[in-house]
C-alpha positions in Angstrom: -105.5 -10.1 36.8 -102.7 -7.9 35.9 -103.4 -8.6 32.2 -106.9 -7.1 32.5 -105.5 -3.6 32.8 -105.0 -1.0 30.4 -101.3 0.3 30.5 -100.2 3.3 28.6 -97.5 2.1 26.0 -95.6 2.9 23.0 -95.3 0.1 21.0 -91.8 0.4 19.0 -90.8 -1.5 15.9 -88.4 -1.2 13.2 -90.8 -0.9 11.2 -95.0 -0.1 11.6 -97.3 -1.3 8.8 -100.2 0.7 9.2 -102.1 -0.6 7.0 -103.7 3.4 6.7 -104.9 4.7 3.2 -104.9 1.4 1.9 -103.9 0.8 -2.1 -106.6 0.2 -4.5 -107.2 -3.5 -4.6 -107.4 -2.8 -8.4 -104.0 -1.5 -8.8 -100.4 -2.0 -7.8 -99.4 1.1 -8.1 -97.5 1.4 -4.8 -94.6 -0.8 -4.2 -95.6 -3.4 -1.1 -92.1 -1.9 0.9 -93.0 1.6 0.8 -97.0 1.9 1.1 -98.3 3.1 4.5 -95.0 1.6 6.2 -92.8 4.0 9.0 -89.3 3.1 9.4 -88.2 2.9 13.1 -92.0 3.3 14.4 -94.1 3.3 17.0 -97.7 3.3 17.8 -98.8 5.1 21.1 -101.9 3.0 22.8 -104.0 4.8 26.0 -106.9 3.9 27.5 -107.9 1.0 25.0 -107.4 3.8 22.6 -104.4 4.5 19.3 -103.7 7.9 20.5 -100.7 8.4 18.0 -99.2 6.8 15.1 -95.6 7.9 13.7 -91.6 7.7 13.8 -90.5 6.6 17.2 -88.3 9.9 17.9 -91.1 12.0 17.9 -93.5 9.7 20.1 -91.2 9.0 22.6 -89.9 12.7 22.4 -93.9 14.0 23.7 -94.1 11.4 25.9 -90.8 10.3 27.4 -92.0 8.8 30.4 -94.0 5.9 28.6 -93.4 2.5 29.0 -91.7 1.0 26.0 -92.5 -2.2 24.0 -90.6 -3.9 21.7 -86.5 -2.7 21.1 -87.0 -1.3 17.6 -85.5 -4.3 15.8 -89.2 -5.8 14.8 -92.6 -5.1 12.8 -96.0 -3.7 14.5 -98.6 -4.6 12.5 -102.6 -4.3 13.2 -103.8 -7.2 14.9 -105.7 -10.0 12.4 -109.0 -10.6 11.6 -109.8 -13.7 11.2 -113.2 -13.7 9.4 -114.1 -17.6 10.2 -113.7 -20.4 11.9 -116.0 -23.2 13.8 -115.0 -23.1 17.7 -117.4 -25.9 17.5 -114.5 -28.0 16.5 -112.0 -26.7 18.7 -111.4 -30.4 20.3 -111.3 -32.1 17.2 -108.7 -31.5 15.0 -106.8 -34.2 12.7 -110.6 -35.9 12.6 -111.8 -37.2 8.5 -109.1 -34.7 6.8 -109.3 -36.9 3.4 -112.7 -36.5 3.4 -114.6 -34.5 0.9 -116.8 -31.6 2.4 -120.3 -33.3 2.3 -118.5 -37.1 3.7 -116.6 -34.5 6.5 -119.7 -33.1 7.3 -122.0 -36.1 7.4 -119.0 -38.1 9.1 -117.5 -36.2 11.3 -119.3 -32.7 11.7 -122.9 -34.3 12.4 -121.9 -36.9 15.4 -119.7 -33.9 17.1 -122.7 -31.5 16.4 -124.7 -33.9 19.0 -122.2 -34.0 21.9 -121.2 -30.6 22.2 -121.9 -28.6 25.4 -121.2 -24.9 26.9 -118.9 -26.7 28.7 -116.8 -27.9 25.7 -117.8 -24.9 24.2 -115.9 -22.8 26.9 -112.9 -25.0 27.2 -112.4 -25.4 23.4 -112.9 -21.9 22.4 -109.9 -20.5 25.2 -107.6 -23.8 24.0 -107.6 -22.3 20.7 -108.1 -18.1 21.7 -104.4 -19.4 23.0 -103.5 -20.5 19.4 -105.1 -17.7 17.5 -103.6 -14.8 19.6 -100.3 -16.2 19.3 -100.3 -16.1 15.7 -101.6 -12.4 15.8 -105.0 -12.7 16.0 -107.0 -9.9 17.9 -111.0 -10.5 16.3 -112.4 -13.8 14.9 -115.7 -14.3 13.8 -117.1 -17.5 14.9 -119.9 -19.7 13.9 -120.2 -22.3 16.6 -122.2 -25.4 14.7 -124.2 -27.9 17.2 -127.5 -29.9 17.5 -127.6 -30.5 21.4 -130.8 -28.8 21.6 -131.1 -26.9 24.6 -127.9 -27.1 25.8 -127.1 -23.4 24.7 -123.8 -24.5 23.8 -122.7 -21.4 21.8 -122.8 -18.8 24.5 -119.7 -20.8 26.3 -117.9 -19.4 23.3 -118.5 -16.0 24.7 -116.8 -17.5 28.0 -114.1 -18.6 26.8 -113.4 -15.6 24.5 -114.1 -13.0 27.5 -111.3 -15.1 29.6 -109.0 -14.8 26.6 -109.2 -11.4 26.1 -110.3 -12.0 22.4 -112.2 -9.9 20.3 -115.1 -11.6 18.6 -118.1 -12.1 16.8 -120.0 -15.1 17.7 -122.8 -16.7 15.8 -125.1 -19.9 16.5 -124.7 -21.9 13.2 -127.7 -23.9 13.2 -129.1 -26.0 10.6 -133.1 -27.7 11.6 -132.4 -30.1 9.2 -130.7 -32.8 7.7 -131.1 -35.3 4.9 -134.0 -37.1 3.5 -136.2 -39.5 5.0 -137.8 -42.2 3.4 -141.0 -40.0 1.9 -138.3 -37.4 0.4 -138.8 -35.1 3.2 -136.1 -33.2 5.1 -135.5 -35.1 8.4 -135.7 -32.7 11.0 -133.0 -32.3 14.0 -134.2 -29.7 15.9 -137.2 -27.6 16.6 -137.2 -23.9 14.9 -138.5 -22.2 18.0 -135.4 -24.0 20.0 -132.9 -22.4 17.4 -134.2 -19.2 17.8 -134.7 -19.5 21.7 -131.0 -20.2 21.4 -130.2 -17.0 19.0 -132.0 -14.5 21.5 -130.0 -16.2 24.1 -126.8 -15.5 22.8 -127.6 -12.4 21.6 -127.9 -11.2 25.0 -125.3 -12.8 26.0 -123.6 -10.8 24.2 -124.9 -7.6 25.3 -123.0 -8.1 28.4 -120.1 -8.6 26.6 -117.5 -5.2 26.2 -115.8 -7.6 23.5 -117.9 -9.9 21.9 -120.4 -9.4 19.5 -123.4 -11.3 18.1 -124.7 -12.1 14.5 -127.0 -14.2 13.4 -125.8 -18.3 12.3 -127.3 -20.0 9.6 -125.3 -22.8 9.3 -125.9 -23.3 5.2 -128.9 -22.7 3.7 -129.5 -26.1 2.4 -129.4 -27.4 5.9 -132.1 -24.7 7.3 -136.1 -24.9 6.6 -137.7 -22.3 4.3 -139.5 -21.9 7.9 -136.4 -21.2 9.5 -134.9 -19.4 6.8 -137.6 -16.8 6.7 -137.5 -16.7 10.8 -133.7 -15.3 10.1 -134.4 -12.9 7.6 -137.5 -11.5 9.8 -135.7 -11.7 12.9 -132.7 -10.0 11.7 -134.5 -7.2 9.9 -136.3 -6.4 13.1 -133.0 -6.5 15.1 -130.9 -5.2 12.8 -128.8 -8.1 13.6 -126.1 -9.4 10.8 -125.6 -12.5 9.6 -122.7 -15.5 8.9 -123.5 -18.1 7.3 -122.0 -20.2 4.4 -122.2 -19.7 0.6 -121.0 -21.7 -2.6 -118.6 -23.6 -0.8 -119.1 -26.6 -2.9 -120.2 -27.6 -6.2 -122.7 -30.4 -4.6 -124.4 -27.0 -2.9 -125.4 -25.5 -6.2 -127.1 -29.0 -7.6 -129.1 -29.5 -4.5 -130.5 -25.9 -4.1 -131.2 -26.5 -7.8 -133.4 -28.7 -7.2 -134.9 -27.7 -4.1 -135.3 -24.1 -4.9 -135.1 -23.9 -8.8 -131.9 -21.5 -8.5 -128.6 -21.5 -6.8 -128.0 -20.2 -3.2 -126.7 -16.8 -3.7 -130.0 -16.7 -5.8 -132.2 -17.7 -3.3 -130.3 -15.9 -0.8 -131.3 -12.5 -2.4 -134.7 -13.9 -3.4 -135.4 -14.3 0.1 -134.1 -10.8 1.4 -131.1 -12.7 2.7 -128.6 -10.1 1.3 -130.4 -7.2 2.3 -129.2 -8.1 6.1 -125.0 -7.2 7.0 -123.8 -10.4 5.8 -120.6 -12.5 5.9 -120.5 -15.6 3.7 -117.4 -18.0 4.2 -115.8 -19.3 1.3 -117.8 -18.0 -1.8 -116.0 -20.8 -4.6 -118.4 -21.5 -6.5 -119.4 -18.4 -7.9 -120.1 -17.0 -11.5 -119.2 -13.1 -12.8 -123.3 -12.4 -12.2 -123.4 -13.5 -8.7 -120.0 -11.6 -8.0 -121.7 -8.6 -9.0 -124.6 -9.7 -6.7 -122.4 -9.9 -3.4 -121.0 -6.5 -4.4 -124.3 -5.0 -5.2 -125.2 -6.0 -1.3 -122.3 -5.3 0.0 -121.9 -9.1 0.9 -118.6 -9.5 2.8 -116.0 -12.9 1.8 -114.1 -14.9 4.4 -111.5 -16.8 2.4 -110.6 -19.8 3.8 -107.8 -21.2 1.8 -106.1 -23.7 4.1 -109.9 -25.4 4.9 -110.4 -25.3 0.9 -107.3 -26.7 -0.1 -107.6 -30.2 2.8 -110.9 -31.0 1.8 -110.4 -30.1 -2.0 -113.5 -27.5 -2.2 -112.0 -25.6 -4.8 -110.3 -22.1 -5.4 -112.0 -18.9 -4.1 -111.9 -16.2 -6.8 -110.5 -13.7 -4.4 -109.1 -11.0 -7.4 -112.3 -11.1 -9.2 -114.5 -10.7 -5.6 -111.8 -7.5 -5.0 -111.8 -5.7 -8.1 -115.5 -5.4 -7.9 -115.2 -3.8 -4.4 -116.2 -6.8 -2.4 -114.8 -6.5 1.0 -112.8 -10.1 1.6 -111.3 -11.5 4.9 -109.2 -14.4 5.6 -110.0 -16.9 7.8 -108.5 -20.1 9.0 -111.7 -22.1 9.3 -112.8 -24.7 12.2 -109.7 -26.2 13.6 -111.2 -29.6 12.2 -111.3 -28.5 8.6 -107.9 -26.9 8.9 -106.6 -28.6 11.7 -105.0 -25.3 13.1 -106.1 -22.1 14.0 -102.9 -20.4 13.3 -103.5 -17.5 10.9 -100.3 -16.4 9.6 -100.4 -19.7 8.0 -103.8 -19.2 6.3 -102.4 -15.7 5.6 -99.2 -17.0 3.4 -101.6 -19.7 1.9 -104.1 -17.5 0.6 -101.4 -15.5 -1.7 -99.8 -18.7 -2.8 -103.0 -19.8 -3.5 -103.9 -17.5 -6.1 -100.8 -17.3 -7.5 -100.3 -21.0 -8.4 -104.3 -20.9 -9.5 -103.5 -18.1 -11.8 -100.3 -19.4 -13.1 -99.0 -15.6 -12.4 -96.9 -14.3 -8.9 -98.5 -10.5 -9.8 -102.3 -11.8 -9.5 -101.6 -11.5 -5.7 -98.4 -9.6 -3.6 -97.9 -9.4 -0.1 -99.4 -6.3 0.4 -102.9 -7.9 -0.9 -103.0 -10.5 1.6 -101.9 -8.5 4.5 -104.9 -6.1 3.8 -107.6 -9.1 3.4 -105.8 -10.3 6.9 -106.3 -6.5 8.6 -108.5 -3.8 7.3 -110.1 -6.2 4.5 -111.3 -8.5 7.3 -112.4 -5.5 9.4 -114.5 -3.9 6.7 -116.3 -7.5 5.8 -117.4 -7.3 9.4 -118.5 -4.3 9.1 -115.8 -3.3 11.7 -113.3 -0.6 9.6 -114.4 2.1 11.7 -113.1 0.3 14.9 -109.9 -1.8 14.0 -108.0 -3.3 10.8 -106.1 -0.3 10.5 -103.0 1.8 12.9 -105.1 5.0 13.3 -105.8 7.5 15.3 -108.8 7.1 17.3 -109.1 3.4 16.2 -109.1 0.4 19.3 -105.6 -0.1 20.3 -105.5 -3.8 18.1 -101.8 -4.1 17.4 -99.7 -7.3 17.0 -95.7 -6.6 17.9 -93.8 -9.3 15.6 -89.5 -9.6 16.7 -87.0 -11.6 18.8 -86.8 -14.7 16.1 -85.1 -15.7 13.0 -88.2 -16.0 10.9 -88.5 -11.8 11.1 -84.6 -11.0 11.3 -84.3 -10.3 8.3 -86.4 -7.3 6.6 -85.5 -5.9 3.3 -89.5 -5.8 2.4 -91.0 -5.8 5.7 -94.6 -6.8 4.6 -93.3 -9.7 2.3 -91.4 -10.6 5.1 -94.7 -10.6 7.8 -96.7 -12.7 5.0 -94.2 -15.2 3.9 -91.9 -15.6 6.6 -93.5 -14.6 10.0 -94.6 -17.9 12.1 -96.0 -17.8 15.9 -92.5 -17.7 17.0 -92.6 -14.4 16.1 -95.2 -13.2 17.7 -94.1 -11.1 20.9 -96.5 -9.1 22.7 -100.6 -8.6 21.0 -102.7 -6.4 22.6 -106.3 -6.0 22.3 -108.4 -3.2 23.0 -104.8 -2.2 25.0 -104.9 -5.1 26.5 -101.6 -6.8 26.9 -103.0 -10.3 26.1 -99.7 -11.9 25.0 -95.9 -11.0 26.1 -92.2 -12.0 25.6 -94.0 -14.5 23.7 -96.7 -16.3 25.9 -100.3 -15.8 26.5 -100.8 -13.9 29.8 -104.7 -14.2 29.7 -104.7 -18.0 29.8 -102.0 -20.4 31.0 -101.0 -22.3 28.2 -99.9 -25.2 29.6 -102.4 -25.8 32.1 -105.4 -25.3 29.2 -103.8 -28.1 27.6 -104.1 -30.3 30.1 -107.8 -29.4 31.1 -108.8 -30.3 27.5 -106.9 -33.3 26.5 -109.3 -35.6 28.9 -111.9 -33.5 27.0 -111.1 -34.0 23.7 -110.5 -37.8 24.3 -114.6 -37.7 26.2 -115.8 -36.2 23.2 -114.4 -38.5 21.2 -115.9 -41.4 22.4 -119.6 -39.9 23.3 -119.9 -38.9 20.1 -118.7 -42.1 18.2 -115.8 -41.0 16.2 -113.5 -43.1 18.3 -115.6 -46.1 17.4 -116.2 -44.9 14.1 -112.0 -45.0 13.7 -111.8 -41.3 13.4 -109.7 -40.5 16.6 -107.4 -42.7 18.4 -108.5 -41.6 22.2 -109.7 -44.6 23.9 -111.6 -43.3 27.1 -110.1 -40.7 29.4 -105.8 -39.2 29.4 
């Protein structure tokens, strides 16, 4: 497939946001308009490779007979990072939105958990690598969440990513168990040495993969056995493998690890030689100034998930306190159930406007701030700064080309613009590892159109093995 191959390119915008050098996340001493931003730019991409970054005159002057993408009237920006989601819930958006996160996860979460398969998995994951990439999207960091022991479910994520064209990181987010019986025991769900059959499995899965990546899934720690618990951190010390998992999402979290563990989770998490492993914890709300100072001490990376947060009511992520102590935060849109879209210029806008009306102050966050937690912040809580986030030289050629509509026409401050006004419209040509993936605005890597109509009889299957069309949670009555 043409899309497959590497083409040599200048990619030409009116302006390039590099997102180089970037400003100290404790200052604002460089205006958002002027900070690592080249009027009339271009970015020169070979062999997967940024071979050049600067005005477009004097890259097209050195290499006059390279193609030519974009017609200087838009912004290149780096591609995003989206530093979480759940491609577990890929066909089932819209599901329990009202619900708060323990009900969602009980109610909706646990019967899906049970039906998925690597088929679904495959399917899913490319419906929505169509979504993500057409809102700018070039890495995402997924944490596929199921129970069908055995099924290896997860490593159809790395299918359906690979046929995409995506950049990823792909975790299985597994929890052994669930509840209480009636003796006050944990009920168990499925069998440690099947979880970690399943984590070796992927894992070399993805050593196969050029793209995708693996890390370690612990679903949340209150859902995984101390026996299981201490397989990750052994297993991962051994490997060297990282880790994603959840942390302080909820307030219910911290009284239940009370009182199983006699201390919080980032607590135990450390007391266990959790946080000694490269890890990535989504969400991070519920946190006091000590245990900030803990994530930073361990270099803990954040995936902010403020559209997820703000539909199931979770709470407000203190992103300024996590940055000015030199934690490394992302943003990600969360599972496509818990946000009900994978579209990450939308989570991008949210997460400034989140702050600002929690802090009663538009200065607490600027456009600049959320663009870098969307790029390079994102790369460096994956511990992927040295690769991508960033227009560089020498970096993989990970760029996003934003023009042709009225939501970027306009660009007085073109990173204000990108964060507050920039929708999937927008979104022209991405291309990954120099990879054209998308172009004149449509995915070239999978046909739109004809994913959609593979996955609707899916979705509405799904549905109704797992329950949550009986249960009144979806609408599908047996097969489209």
């Amino acid at each position: 497939m043409t899309w497959m191959q590497r083409t040599e390119v200048l990619v030409r915008g009116a302006f390039v946001i590099t997102m180089a050098g970037c400003r100290d996340a404790r200052s604002h001493t460089a205006p958002a308009a002027t900070h690592g931003v080249i009027a009339d730019g271009a970015v020169h991409l070979r062999d997967g490779e940024i071979i050049n970054v600067g005005s477009f005159a004097e890259l097209a002057a050195a290499a006059p007979e390279v193609q030519v993408v974009g017609d200087g009237t838009g912004v290149v920006i780096p591609g995003l990072v989206n530093t979480h989601t759940h491609l577990s819930e890929a066909l089932a958006t819209g599901m329990g939105s009202e619900l708060s996160l323990f009900e969602w996860g009980t109610r909706i979460i646990g019967p899906l958990s049970a039906a998925l398969s690597a088929e679904l998995a495959r399917e899913g994951t490319a419906l929505r690598a169509v979504e993500m990439l057409l809102s700018g999207v070039t890495c995402v960091n997924d944490m596929f969440v199921h129970t069908a022991e055995g099924s290896l479910a997860s490593l159809g994520v790395v299918d359906g990513l690979e046929a995409a064209g995506l950049r990823g990181i792909v975790s299985y987010g597994a929890e052994d168990i669930t509840g209480l019986d009636a003796t006050g025991d944990p009920q168990r769900v499925l069998e440690v040495a099947a979880v970690v059959a399943e984590q070796y499995a992927l894992a070399q899965r993805c050593e196969s993969s050029e793209l995708v990546s693996f890390r370690w899934g612990i679903g949340t720690l209150l859902g995984q056995s101390d026996e299981l618990l201490s397989e990750a951190v052994s297993q991962c010390s051994s490997h060297g493998w990282g880790v994603h998992t959840h942390l302080a999402e909820v307030r219910e979290e911290l009284v239940l690890a009370n009182a199983r563990w006699g201390r919080r989770t980032i607590a135990h998490a450390e007391n266990i030689g959790l946080l000694d492993q490269p890890l990535v914890a989504g969400h991070a709300i519920w946190i006091s100034e000590a245990e900030i100072d803990t994530l930073a001490t361990h270099q803990v990376g954040v995936a902010h998930n403020p559209v997820a947060n703000m539909i199931l009511g979770s709470g407000v992520c203190p992103v300024t306190a996590l940055r000015h102590r030199g934690v490394a935060v992302g943003i990600g849109t969360d599972g496509a159930a818990s946000n009900d879209s994978q579209d990450m210029l939308q989570a991008v806008k949210s997460a400034a406007l989140l702050q600002k009306v929690n802090a009663r102050d538009p200065w607490v966050m600027d456009a600049y701030d959320a663009l870098e937690m969307a790029t390079i912040g994102g790369a460096r809580a994956l511990g992927l700064d040295d690769r991508i986030g960033s227009l560089e030289v020498g970096k993989r050629a990970d760029v996003v080309l934003l023009q042709d509509s009225v939501d970027i026409a306009v660009l007085h401050d073109p990173v204000s613009q990108v964060v507050y006004g920039a929708s999937p419209r927008a979104v022209a040509a991405v291309f990954v590892d120099g990879r054209q993936v998308v172009a004149d605005h449509r995915c070239r890597s999978i046909e739109e159109a004809e994913q959609v109509a593979r996955c609707r009889p899916l979705a509405a299957a799904l549905a109704a093995e797992s329950g949550l069309a009986r249960d009144g949670f979806s609408l599908y009555r047996g097969q489209l």
